[in-house]
N, C-alpha and C positions, 0 to 999 in steps of 0.2 A: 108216167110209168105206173103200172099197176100193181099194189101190193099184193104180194105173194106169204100164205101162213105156211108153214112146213113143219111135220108133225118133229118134235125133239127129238127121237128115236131116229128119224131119218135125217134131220138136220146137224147135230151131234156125231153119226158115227160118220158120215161122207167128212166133216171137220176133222175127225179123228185120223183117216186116212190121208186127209191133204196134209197134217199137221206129221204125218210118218213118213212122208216124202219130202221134207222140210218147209213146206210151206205154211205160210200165217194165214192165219182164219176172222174174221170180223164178223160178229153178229150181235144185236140184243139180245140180252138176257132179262127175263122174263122173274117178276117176286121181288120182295123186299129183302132178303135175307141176306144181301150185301149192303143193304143203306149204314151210311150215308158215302159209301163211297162208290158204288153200280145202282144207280138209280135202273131198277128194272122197266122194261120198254120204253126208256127214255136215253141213255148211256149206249153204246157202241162199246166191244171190248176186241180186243186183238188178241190173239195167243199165238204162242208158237211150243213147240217141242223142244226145252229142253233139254243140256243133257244129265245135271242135277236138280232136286228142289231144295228149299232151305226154310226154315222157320221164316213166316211172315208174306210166302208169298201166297199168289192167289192163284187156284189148282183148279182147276175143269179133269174131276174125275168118275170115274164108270162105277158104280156101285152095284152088288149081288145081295141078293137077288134080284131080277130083274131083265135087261139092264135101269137101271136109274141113275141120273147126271145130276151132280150140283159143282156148283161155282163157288167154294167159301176158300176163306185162308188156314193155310198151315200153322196150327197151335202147336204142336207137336212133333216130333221127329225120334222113334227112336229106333235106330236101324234101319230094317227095310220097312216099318212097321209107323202109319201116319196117323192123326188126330187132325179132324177140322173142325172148323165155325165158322158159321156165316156172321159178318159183321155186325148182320144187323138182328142177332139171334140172341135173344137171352141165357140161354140152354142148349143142351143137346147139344150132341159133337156126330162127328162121319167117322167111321175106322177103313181104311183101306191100306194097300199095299202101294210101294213107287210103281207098279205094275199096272195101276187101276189110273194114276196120271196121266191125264191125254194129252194137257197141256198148260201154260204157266200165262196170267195173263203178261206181256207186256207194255200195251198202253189201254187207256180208258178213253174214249170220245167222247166228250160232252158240250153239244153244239159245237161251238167253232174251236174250239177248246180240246188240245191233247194233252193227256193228264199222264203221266209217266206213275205208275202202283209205288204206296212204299208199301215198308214192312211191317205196318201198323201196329207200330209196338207201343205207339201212348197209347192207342186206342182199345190195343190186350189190356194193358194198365190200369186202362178204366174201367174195365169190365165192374166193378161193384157198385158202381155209378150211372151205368151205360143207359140201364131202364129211363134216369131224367132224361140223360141226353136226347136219345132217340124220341122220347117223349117230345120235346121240344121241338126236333129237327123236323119230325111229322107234322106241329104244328103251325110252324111259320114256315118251313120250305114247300111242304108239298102242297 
C-alpha cells in the first residue's frame, strides 16, 4: 500500500466533521510536543467527540488565527475558558474556548500496544523537573 501525506488543514478538518457525526478518527501526529506520551510520526492516536472535557485530558483543538491545530493536554479549565500544554513543552500554553475542541483523545497506538491516556497529573507535578526528564528520555529512547 502506498503512503499517502495529506496537508493538516485538510486532514484535521474532514477528522473534525467525522468526529461531529460521532465518529472516531486515527491518525499520526506529527512534533514532539507530546513526548513522552505521543511519540510524533511514530504513535497512532484515536479521538472522538466528547461531550465534556476535564483537566488532564488530551484536546485536538482549532486555534485563531489561522486555522491552526495542536494536540496538548488540558492544564486548565476555567468555565468555558481552556489552557493547554504540550507534554512534552517546557513553556508556553494555547488559550481557546470548549468551542475550538474537536476532539479528546481516547487511546494511543504504539506498535502492537494500546495505551488508554491518563490524566497526567504526576507528569503536571513534575513540570519543574520535566527539562532532565525529557532530557533523558530523548536521550536513551529516541
Amino acid at each position: 500500500m502506498d503512503k499517502k501525506t495529506v496537508a493538516n488543514q485538510i486532514l484535521l478538518e474532514d477528522a473534525a466533521l467525522l468526529m461531529e457525526e460521532g465518529r472516531e478518527v486515527t491518525f499520526k501526529p506529527l512534533g514532539s510536543s507530546m513526548l513522552p506520551f505521543i511519540r510524533g510520526g511514530r504513535d497512532s492516536v484515536t479521538l472522538r467527540k466528547l461531550p465534556t472535557v476535564k483537566v488532564g485530558d488530551m484536546l485536538l483543538v482549532r486555534l485563531q488565527p489561522g486555522p491552526h491545530y495542536v494536540l496538548h493536554r488540558l492544564i486548565r479549565m476555567e468555565g468555558n475558558a481552556l489552557t493547554l500544554m504540550g507534554d512534552g513543552n517546557l513553556a508556553g500554553t494555547e488559550h481557546c474556548t470548549t468551542d475550538d475542541v474537536l476532539g479528546t483523545v481516547v487511546s494511543i497506538e504504539r506498535g502492537k500496544r494500546v495505551i488508554q491516556p491518563g490524566s497526567g497529573r504526576w507528569w503536571r507535578l513534575l513540570k519543574p523537573v520535566r527539562r532532565y526528564i525529557l532530557g533523558i528520555y530523548r536521550r536513551v529512547f529516541l
